[in-house]
C-alpha positions in Angstrom: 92.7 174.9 114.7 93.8 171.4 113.9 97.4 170.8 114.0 99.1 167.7 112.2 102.8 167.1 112.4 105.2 165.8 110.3 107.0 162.1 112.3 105.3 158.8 111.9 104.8 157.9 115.8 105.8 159.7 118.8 105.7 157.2 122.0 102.8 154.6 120.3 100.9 157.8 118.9 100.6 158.7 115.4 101.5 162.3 114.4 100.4 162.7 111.1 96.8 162.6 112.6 94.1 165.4 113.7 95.2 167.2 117.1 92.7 169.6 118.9 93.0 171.7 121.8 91.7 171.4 125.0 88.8 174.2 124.3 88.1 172.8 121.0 87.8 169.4 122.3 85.6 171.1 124.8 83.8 173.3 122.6 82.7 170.4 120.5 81.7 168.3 123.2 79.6 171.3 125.0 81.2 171.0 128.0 83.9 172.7 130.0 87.9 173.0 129.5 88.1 171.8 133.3 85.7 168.6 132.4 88.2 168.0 129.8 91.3 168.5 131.9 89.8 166.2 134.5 89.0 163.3 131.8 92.7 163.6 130.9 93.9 163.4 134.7 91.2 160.7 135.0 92.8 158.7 132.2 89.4 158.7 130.6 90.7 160.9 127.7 93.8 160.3 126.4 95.9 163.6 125.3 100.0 164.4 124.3 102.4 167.2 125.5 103.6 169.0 121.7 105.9 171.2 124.4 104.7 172.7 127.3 101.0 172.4 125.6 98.2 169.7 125.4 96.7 168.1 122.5 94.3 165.7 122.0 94.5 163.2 119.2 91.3 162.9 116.8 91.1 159.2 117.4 91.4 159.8 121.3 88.1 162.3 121.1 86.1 159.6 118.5 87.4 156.5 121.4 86.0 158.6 123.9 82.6 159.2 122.5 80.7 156.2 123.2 77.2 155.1 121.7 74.3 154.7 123.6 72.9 150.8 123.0 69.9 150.1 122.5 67.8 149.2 126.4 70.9 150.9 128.2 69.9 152.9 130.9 70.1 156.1 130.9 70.7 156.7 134.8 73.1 153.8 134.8 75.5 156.0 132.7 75.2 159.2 134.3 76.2 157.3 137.5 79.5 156.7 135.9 80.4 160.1 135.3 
């Protein structure tokens, strides 16, 4: 479910953007709610409290998601995580 609310900014983040869950941040990712819990802990993934519950902005999940250049090596970023 995507949720969008109503205010301009909340604390530097916009509201009227995309906000996913935690399992369908992981779900689209393929990876487990607990990987995305840690990236959030981590400061790797950057998420909001709406209440006592946590969403992740759309533009936090497409900064996270990072491109593969051309001669990287793979190894080198699978070290990283």
């Amino acid at each position: 479910m995507i949720y969008s609310l109503q205010q301009p900014y909340t604390h530097g983040v916009p509201v009227q953007e995309e906000y996913f869950t935690v399992k369908e941040v992981a779900d689209r990712l393929r990876v487990t709610r607990q990987a995305v819990y840690d990236w959030i802990r981590e400061g790797r993934l950057r998420a909001v409290k709406v209440g006592n519950r946590t969403r992740i902005p759309g533009s936090a999940v497409e900064q996270f998601i990072q491109p593969i250049n051309p001669g990287e090596s793979l190894e080198e970023l699978d070290e990283e995580e």
